[in-house]
ZAMARGU-4260 file (C-alpha; in steps of 0.2 Angstrom, whole numbers, plus 5000, padded with zeros to 4 digits):
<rodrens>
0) 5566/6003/5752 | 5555/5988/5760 | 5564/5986/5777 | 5559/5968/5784 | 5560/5969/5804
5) 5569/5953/5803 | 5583/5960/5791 | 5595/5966/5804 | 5591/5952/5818 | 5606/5941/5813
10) 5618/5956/5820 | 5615/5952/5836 | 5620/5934/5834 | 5639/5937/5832 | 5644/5955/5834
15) 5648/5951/5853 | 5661/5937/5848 | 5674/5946/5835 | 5686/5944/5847 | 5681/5924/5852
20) 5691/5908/5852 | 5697/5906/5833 | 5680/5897/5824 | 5677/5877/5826 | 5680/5865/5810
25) 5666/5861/5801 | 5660/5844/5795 | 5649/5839/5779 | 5642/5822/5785 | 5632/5818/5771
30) 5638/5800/5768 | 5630/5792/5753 | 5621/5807/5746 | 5633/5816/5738 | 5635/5816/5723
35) 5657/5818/5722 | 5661/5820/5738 | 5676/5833/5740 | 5689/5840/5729 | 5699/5823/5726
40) 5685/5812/5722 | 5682/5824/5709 | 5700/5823/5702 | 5699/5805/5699 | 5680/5799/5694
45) 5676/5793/5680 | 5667/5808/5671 | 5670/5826/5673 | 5666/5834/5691 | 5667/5848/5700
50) 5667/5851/5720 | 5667/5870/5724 | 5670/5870/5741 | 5666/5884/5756 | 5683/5892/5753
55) 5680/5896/5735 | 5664/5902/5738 | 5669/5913/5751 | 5683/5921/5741 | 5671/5930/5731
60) 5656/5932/5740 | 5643/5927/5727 | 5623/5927/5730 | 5621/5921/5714 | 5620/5903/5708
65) 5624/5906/5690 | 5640/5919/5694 | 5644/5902/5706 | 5642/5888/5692 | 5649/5896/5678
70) 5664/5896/5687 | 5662/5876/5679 | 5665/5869/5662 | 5651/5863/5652 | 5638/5874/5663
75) 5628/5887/5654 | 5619/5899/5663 | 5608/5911/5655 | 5602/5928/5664 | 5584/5933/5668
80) 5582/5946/5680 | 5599/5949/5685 | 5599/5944/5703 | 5598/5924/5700 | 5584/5921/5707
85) 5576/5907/5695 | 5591/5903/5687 | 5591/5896/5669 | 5605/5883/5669 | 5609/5870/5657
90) 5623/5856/5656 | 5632/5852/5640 | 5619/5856/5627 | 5604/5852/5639 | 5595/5864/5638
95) 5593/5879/5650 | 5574/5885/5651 | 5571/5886/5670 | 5586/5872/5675 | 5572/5860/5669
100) 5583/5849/5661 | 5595/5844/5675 | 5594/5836/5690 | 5593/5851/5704 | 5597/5844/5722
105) 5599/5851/5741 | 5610/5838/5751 | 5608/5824/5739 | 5588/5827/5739 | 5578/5834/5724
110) 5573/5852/5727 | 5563/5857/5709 | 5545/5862/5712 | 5540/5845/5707 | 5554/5835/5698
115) 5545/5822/5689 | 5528/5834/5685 | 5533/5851/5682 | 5553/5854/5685 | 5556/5872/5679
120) 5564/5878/5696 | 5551/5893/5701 | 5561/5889/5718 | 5581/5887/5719 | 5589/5886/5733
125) 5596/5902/5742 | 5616/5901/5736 | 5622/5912/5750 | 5620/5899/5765 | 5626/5885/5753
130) 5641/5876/5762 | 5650/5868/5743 | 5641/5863/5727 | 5644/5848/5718 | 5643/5849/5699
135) 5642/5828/5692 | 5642/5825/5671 | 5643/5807/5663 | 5640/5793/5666 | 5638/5794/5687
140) 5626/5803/5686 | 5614/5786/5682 | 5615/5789/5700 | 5605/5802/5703 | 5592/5804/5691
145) 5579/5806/5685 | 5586/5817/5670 | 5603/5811/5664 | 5607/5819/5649 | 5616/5833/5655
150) 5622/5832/5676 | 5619/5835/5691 | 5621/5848/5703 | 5618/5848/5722 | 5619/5861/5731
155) 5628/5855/5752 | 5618/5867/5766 | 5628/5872/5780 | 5633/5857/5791 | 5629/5854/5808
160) 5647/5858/5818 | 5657/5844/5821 | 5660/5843/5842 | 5671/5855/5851 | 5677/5857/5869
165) 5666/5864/5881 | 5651/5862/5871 | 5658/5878/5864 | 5645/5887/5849 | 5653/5891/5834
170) 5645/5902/5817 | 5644/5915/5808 | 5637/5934/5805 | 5640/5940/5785 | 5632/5957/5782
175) 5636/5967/5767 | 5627/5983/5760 | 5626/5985/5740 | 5621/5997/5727 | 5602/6001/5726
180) 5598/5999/5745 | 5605/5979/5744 | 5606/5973/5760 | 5614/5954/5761 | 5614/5944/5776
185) 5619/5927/5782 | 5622/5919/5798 | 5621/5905/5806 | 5624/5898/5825 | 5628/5882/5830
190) 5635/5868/5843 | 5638/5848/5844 | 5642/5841/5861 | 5647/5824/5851 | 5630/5816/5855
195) 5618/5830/5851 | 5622/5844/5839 | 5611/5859/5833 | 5610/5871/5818 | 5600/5889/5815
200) 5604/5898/5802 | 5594/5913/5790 | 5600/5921/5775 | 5588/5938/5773 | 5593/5949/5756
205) 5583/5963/5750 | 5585/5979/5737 | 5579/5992/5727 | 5583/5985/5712 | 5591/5990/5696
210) 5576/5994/5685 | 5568/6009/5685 | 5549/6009/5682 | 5540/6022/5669 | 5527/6023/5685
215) 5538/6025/5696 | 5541/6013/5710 | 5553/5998/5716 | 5559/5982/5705 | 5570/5972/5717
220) 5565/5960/5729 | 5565/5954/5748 | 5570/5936/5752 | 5568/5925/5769 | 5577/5911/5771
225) 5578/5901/5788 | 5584/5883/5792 | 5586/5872/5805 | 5595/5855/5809 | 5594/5845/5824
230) 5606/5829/5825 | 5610/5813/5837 | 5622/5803/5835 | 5628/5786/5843 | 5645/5786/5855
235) 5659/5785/5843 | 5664/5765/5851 | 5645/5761/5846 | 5646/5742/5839 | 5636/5751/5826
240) 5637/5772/5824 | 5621/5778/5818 | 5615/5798/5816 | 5599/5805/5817 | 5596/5821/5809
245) 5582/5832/5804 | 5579/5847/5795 | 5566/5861/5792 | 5568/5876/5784 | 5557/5890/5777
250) 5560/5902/5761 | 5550/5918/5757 | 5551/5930/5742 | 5541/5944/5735 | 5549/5951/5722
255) 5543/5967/5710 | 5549/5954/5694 | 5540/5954/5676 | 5541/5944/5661 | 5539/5961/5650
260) 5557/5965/5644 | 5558/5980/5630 | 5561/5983/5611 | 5576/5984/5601 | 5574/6004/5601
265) 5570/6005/5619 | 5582/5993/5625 | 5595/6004/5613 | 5589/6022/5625 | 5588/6015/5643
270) 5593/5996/5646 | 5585/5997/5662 | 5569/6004/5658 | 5554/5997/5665 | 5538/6000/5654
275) 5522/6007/5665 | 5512/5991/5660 | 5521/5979/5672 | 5517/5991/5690 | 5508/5977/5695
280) 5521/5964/5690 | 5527/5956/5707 | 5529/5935/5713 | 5526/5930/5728 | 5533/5911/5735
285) 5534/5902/5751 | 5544/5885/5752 | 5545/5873/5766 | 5556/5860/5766 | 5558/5845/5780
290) 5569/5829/5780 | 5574/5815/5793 | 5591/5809/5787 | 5596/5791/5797 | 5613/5783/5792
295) 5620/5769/5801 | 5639/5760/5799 | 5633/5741/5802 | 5651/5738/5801 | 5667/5741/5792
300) 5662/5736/5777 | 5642/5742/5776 | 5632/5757/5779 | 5617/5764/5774 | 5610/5781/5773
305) 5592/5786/5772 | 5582/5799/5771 | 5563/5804/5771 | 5559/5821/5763 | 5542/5833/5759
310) 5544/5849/5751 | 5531/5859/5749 | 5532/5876/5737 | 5516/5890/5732 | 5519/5903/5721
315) 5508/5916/5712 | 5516/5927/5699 | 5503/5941/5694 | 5511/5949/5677 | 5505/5957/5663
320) 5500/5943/5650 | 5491/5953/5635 | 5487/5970/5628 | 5471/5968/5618 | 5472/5951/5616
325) 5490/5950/5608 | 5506/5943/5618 | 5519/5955/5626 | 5530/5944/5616 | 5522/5949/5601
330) 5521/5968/5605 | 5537/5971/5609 | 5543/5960/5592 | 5535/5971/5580 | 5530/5988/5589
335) 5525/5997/5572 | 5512/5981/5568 | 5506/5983/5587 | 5507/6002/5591 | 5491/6002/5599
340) 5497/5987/5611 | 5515/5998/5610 | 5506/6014/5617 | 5497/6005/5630 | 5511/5996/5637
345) 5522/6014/5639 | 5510/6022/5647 | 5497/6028/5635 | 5476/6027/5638 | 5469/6014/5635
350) 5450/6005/5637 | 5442/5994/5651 | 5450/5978/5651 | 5464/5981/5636 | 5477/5973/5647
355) 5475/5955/5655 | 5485/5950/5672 | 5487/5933/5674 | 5488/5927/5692 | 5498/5911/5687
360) 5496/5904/5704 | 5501/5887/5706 | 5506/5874/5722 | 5517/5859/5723 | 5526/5846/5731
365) 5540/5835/5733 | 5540/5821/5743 | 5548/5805/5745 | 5560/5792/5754 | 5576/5786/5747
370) 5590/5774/5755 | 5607/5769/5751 | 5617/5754/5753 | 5636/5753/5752 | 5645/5738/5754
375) 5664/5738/5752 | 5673/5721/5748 | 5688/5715/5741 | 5686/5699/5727 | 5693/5694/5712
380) 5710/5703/5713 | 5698/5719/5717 | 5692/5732/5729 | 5673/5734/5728 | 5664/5748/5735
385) 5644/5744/5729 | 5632/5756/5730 | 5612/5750/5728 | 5599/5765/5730 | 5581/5762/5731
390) 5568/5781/5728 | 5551/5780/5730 | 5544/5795/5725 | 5527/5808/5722 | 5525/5825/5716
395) 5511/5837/5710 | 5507/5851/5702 | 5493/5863/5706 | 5486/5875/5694 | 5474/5887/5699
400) 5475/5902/5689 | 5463/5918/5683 | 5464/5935/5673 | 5460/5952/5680 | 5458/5966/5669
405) 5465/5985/5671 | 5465/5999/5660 | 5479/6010/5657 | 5475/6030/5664 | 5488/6044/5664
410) 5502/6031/5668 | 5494/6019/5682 | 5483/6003/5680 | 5467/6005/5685 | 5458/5990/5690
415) 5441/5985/5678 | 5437/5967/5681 | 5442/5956/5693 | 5443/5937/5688 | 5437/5923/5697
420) 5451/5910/5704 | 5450/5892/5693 | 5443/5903/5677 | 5460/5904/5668 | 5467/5887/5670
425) 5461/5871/5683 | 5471/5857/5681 | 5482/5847/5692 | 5499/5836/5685 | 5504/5820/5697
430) 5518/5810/5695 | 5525/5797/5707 | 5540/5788/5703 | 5553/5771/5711 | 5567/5773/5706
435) 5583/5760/5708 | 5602/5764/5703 | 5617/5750/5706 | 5633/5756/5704 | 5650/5746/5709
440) 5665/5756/5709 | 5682/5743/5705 | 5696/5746/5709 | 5713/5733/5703 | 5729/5738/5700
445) 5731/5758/5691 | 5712/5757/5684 | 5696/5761/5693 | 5680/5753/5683 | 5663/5761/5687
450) 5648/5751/5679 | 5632/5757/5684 | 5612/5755/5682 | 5599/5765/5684 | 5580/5757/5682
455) 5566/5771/5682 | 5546/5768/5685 | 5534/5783/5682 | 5515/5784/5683 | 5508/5802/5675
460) 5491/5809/5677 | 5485/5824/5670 | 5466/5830/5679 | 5459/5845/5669 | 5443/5852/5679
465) 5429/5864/5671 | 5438/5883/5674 | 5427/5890/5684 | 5430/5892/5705 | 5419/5877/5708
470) 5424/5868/5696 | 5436/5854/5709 | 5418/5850/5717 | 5413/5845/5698 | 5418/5831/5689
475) 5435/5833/5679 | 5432/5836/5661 | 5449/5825/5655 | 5459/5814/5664 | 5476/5807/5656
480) 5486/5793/5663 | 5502/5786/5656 | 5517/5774/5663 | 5536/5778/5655 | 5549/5766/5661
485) 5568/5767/5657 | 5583/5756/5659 | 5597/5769/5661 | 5615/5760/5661 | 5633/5768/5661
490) 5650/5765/5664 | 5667/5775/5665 | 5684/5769/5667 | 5698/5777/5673 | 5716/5776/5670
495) 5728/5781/5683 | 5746/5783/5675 | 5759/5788/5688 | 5753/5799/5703 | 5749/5815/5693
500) 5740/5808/5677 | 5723/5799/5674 | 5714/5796/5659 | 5696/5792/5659 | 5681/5787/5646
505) 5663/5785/5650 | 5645/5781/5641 | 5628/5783/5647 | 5611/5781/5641 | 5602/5799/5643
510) 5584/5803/5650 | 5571/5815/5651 | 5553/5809/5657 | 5537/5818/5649 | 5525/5827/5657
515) 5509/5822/5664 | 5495/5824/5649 | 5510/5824/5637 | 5510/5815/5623 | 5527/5816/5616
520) 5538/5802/5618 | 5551/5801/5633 | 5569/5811/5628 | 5581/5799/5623 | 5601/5800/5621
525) 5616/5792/5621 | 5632/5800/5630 | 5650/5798/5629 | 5666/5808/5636 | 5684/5804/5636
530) 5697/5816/5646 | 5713/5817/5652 | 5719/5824/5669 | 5734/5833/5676 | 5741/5839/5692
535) 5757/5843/5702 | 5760/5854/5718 | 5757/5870/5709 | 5747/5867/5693 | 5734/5856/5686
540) 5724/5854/5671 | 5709/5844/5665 | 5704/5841/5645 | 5684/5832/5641 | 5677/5829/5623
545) 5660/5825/5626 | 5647/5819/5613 | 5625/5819/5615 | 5617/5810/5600 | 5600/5813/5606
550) 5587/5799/5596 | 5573/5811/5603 | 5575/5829/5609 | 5561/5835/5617 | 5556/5854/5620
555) 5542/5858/5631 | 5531/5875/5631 | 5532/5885/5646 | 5529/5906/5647 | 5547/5905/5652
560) 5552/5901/5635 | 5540/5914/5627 | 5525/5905/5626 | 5513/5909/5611 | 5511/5889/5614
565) 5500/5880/5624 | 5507/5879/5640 | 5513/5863/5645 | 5513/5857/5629 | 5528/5847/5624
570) 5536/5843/5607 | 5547/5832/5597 | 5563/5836/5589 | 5568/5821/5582 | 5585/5818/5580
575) 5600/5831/5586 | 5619/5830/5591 | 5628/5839/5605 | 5647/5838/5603 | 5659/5849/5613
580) 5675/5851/5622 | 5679/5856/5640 | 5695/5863/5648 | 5701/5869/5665 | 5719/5873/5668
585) 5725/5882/5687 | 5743/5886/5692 | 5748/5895/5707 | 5763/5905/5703 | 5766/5905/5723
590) 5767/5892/5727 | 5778/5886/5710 | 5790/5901/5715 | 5792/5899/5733 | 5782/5916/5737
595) 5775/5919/5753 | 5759/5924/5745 | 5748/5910/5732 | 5744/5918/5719 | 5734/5906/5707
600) 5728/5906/5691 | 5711/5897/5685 | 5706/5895/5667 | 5691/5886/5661 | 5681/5884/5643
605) 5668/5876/5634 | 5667/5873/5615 | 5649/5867/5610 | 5641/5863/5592 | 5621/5859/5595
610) 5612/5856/5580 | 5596/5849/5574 | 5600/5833/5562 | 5581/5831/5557 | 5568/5846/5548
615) 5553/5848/5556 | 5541/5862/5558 | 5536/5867/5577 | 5525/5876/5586 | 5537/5878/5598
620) 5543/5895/5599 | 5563/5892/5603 | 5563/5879/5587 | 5549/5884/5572 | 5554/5879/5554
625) 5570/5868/5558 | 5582/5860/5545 | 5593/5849/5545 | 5610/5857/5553 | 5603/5874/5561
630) 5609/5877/5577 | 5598/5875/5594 | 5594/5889/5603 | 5598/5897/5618 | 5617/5886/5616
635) 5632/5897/5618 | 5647/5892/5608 | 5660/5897/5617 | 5660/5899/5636 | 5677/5906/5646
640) 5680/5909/5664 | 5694/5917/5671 | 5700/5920/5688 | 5717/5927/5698 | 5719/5930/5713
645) 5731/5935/5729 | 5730/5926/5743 | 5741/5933/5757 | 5739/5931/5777 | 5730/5945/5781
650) 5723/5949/5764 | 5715/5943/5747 | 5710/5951/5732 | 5701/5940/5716 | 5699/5946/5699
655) 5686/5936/5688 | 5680/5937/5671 | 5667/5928/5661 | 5665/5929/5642 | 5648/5925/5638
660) 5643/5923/5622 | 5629/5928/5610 | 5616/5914/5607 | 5603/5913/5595 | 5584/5913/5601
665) 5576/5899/5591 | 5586/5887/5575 | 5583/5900/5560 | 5599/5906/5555 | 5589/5922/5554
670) 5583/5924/5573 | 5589/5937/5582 | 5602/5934/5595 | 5608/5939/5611 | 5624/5949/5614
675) 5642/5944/5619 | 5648/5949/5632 | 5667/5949/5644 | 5660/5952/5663 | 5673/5955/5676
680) 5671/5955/5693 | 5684/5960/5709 | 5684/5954/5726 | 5694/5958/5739 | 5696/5957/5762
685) 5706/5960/5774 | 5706/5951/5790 | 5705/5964/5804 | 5708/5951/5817 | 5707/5930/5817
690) 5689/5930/5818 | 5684/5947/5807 | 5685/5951/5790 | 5682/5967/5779 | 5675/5961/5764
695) 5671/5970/5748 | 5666/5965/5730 | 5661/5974/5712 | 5650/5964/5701 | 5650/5969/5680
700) 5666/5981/5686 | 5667/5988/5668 | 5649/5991/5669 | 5647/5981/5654 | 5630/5984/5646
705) 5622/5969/5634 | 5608/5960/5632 | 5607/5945/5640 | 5590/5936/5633 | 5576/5938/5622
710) 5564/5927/5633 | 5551/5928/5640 | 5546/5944/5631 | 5555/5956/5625 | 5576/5960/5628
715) 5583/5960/5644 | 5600/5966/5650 | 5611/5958/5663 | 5615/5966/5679 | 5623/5984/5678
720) 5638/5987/5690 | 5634/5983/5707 | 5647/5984/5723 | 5646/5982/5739 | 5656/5982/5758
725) 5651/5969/5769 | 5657/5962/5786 | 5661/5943/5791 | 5665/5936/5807 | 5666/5920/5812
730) 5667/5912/5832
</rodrens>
């Protein structure tokens, strides 16, 4: 097990204070940023939303994003490497390669690698020291942009503590020890006298992982993760309250991950077989992130946030690309056509050079200022609460990649040739981007109208150098420029009928930018949804019928998705339609029966048909010969979560399940598919005292075994049972 000497140095934060003054309050103070706000907001916008706040995420413990989000209608989430993370999320038909297609935020600010010119999210951020997440679909989300057609999702990092007597420091020390030598912890310290306030927080994971290697060897990971936020705020009798609030934080991974999954037969024996031929497999990243957040309440009636951001993100994944020439993917598709590049990958001899490493080693950044303006009124018989946003944005991608060669002796790689950096690929992708959004909430009487605007401006360039080490000193051998603009409008109504129903419809115009060098046409849709909402004192329930008729899909080429493309490379699909159903339903049998003890119930499912409405033949591996009516790939049809829990004084225990379903891997009806699957997980603490808890949690507790996807290369299982026993104290 890799033992990082910074693993264990959070216990020393907390462990003296179990038996402290009970811990303070804590505040989210994002102002205009969010995108819903809190629970309630969510119950009555005009679209369908979601707010999972630091209570339900506690319940069950979860270090995983896509465990967390499928918790949420309309969300599919599709497994890679078990642990979550790079996640591959999608939002009502969207897509779900990477969480490209979707609009990824930390506090209200963009957090892909590059948003505009390469947004697969090689980084996401770290789930365990995440505060609430927000989940916005509809027509809001012209809002936050740049890619409507699916949602948004923003992640709320822990919050500064509000102010407390004495100065006093409040926080938190969550440690918990898993199968495979996991080791989980998060903790965080932090005071606010009421003028200045101060965060520190780390979240440090490592383990084993749940692969075994042919070679022998570990296939888990090690992840840093540190923040800090520093804030000053005005006197609360201020004519005009302002705060000042900046940020830094700092992620490291290095993980032993590959993109070589296994064949049907293999997969069959051992599901968690790796092959010898990805030893060398292993990602390293580094992500910094800083922001200065200012927000200032001119008066009742206007305030304005803003904040200036730059996030800066390098990553080298070095995996096996090749045997011989021909793609993993290939190999592992049709062993008994490769069984040379079969042999070679198991293990066998092989000659100088027969397999390729790719050092896909890439940088970017994120950078950018963006301000909001709300101005409340009441005119015309109405309350008006205007919101104007202004973004000005840049980002770039970096690629800087080369090939080293090994051969394959008794079992182990053996280095033959060594590449020179810039040989394999030598290009840079730019985009910067303004951005502007209006959007006037009305309220009049029982409805609540929320017409919105959103007005994107984005500049691409694409510079390809000669792919050589020196080649950034020569003169590029291409440069592509191109300019996509897009009005982006949207509005939802809501009905309110009595205190416990509303009704609501929406339509927006759906976006996805292309890439820079690309030269497929921006991705255009248009998106309606009605619903209907319910709650009393013990129950509530929630029904959305949503409908994508997309004018243009686009699918763009990436190793993630399989590759045997040109990377980068993006493609029309024409015409397609995305219709679905989404529905949540909770009751609490406590609290309905008077118990002393809640006990509630949470259902929630998704019903999507995604299908092409034009033939075409691709390139592109996830489509290939598409007609008319085949499905799109990598969509499940149904989608069910399930949670009950028991919630006592001193105790709680929380039984989930997902059902997720099989998925096709491109649009032939004949593709292969991935497996279904029902994946229950149990949670349960106890509180030893009013600051401690014993916590403990099984993940996959049947130990259900399936494959959960067929990309990059070859199948891959989801995670096998995993449970751990953690501590959590709070002061």
């Amino acid at each position: 097990m890799r033992t990082s000497p910074l693993a264990l140095l959070p216990l020393a934060l907390a462990c003296s204070a179990a038996l402290a003054q009970p811990p303070a309050v804590q505040l989210v103070t994002l102002d205009r940023l969010t995108v819903v706000g809190d629970s309630g907001k969510a119950e009555e916008t005009a679209g369908s939303a979601a707010y999972i706040d630091e209570e339900a995420l506690e319940k069950h413990g979860y270090r995983d994003a896509q465990r967390i989000l499928r918790q949420v209608p309309g969300i599919y989430a599709v497994d890679e490497e078990g642990y979550g993370l790079r996640p591959n999320i999608g939002i009502r038909g969207s897509g779900t390669d990477r969480s490209s297609r979707l609009t990824l935020m930390e506090d209200g600010v963009p957090i892909a690698p590059a948003v505009y010119a390469a947004p697969s999210a090689y980084y996401f951020p770290t789930a365990a020291r995440m505060n609430a997440v927000e989940v916005l679909k509809g027509s809001a989300t012209v809002r936050s942009g740049p890619r409507t057609t699916g949602g948004a999702i923003n992640f709320i990092s822990t919050p500064v503590p509000e102010a407390g007597p004495d100065n006093a420091v409040s926080g938190l020390l969550d440690v918990a020890f898993g199968t495979d030598q996991t080791l989980q912890t998060h903790a965080f310290a932090g005071g606010n006298n009421g003028r200045v306030g101060w965060l520190l927080e780390t979240a440090q994971q490592q383990s084993d992982g749940f692969k075994r290697l042919d070679s022998g060897g570990d296939s888990g990971y090690t992840l840093e993760d540190y923040l800090g936020k520093l804030r000053f705020a005005s006197s609360a009798d201020a004519d005009m309250p302002q705060s000042l609030e900046l940020k830094l934080g700092k992620v490291e991974q290095d993980g032993d991950e590959t993109y070589l999954g296994l064949t049907e037969a293999d997969f069959g024996a051992n599901p968690n077989r790796r092959y010898a031929a990805s030893q060398r497999d292993r990602i390293v990243t580094d992500h910094e992130q800083t922001e200065l957040r200012h927000h200032v309440t001119f008066n009742d009636a206007i305030d304005l946030t803003t904040v200036a951001y730059n996030n800066e993100f390098a990553r080298n994944w070095y995996k096996l690309n090749d045997v011989g020439g021909i793609s993993i993917g290939s190999i592992l598709a049709d062993p008994i056509t490769h069984a040379a590049g079969y042999a070679t990958i198991t293990g066998g001899d092989s000659a100088d050079d027969a397999l390729r490493v790719r050092n896909n080693n890439r940088r970017y950044f994120s950078r950018g200022v963006q301000s909001v303006l709300g101005w409340r009124f009441d005119g015309g018989g109405a309350r008006h609460d205007i919101e104007i946003g202004l973004r000005y944005h840049h980002d770039e991608e970096d690629r800087y990649q080369w090939d080293d060669g090994y051969r394959m002796d008794n079992g182990s790689m053996v280095l033959t040739s060594a590449g020179a950096p810039g040989t394999q690929d030598n290009r840079v992708g730019e985009a910067r981007a303004i951005a502007i959004h209006v959007q006037d909430e009305i309220r009049f009487g029982d409805w609540m109208i929320t017409p919105g605007l959103r007005h994107e401006s984005i500049d691409l360039t694409r510079t390809d150098y000669l792919r050589q080490p020196d080649g950034r000193s020569l003169a590029p051998t291409r440069v592509r420029e191109s300019s996509v603009s897009a009005w982006l409008p949207g509005i939802g109504v809501t009905r309110f009928v009595g205190e416990r129903t509303n009704v609501f419809v929406g339509a927006h115009r759906g976006f996805n930018p292309p890439g820079p060098g690309s030269s497929s046409d921006p991705e255009w849709s248009t998106n309606i949804e009605a619903g209907w909402r319910w709650k009393d004192r013990a129950a509530r329930a929630e029904l959305v019928g949503f409908w994508n008729d997309y004018s243009n899909l686009v699918g763009t080429c990436t190793a993630s998705s399989g590759g045997d493309c040109v990377i980068g490379d993006q493609f029309d699909g024409g015409h397609a339609r995305v219709l679905g159903l989404e529905a949540a339903f909770g009751w609490d049998f406590g609290i309905a029966n008077g118990w002393d003890i809640a006990a509630p119930l949470d259902v929630g499912y998704t019903y999507t048909d995604a299908e092409f409405r034009s033939s075409f033949d691709s390139d592109f591996g996830e489509w290939g010969e598409v007609s008319v009516g085949d499905r799109m790939p990598y969509l499940p049809e149904h989608s069910l979560h399930i949670r009950l829990g028991l919630d006592a004084e001193h105790w709680h225990i929380s039984l989930a399940g997902n059902h997720i379903d099989d998925m096709s891997t491109n649009a032939a009806d004949s593709a292969p598919r991935t497996d279904s699957a029902f994946v229950i997980d149990l949670a349960a603490g106890y509180r030893l005292t009013d600051n401690a808890e014993l916590f403990a949690r099984i993940e996959n507790a049947a130990d259900e075994t399936w494959v959960a996807s067929r990309r990059p290369a070859g199948l891959r299982p989801g995670m096998p049972r995993q449970g751990y026993l953690g501590l959590r104290i709070k002061f």
